[in-house]
N, C-alpha and C positions, 0 to 999 in steps of 0.2 A: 472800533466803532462802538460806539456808545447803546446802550438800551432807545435812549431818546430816539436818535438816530434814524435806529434801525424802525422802528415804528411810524418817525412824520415823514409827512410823504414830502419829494423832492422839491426842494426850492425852484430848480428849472423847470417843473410841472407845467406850468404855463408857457416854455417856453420850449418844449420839448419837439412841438412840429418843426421851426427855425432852426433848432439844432440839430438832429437828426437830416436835415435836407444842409446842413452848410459840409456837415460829416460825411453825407454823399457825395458831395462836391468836392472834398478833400480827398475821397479814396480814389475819385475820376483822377484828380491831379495828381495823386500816384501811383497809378497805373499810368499816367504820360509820362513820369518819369520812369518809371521802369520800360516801356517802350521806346522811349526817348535813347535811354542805354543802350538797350537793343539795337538800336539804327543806328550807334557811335557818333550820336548828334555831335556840337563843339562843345566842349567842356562849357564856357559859359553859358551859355544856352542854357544847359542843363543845371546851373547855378541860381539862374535866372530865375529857372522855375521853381526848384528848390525853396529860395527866398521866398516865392508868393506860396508857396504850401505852410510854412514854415508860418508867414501873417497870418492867415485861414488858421492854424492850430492855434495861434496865440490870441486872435479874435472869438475864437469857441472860448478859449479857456478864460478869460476877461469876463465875457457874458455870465458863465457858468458862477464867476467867481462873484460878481455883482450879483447873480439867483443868489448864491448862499447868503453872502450879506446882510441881502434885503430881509430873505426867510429864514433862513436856518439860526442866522448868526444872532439876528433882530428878535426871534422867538427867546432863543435860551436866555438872550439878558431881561427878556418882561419874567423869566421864571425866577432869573439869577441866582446868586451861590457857585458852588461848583459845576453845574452843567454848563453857567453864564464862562465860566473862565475856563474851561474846559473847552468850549466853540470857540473864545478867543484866542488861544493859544491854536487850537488847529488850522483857524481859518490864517493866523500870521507864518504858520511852518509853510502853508499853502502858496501864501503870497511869495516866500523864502523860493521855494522851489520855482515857482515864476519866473523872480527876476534871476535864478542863478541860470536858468536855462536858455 
């Protein structure tokens, strides 16, 4: 993490109540799957649910990724130089991990 970084305050700033209540809603739905275990529901069922926990994670992480974008990424190129290529390169390792996952 960068000096920058660690000092501006978070691109999801604004969006932080939305996140925080979808990240609730994501730990509800794993705690059903862990219950779900528990009761030996049918394998797909529990696939099933999986898959919609699985969008919920990659819907935060989307959001999150467009905060940065907009603020983190959008700041260091009005500064540019090496902070500007520095947020470009991290926000594309970001994206990397994304789609490998």
């Amino acid at each position: 993490m960068s000096d920058t970084a660690s000092k501006a305050p978070s691109g999801y700033a604004d969006n932080r109540d939305d996140i925080q209540r979808r990240l609730r809603r994501i730990e509800g739905q794993v705690r059903g799957l862990q219950r779900m275990v528990d009761e030996d529901t049918y394998c797909i069922d529990v696939l099933t649910q999986v898959s919609a926990t699985t969008r919920a994670l990659e819907s935060v992480a989307l959001l999150m990724l467009d905060d940065h974008l907009s603020h983190c990424v959008a700041h260091a190129v009005t500064e540019g130089g090496e902070v500007a290529d520095a947020k470009l390169k991290e926000a594309s390792a970001a994206i990397a991990r994304l789609v490998r996952s």
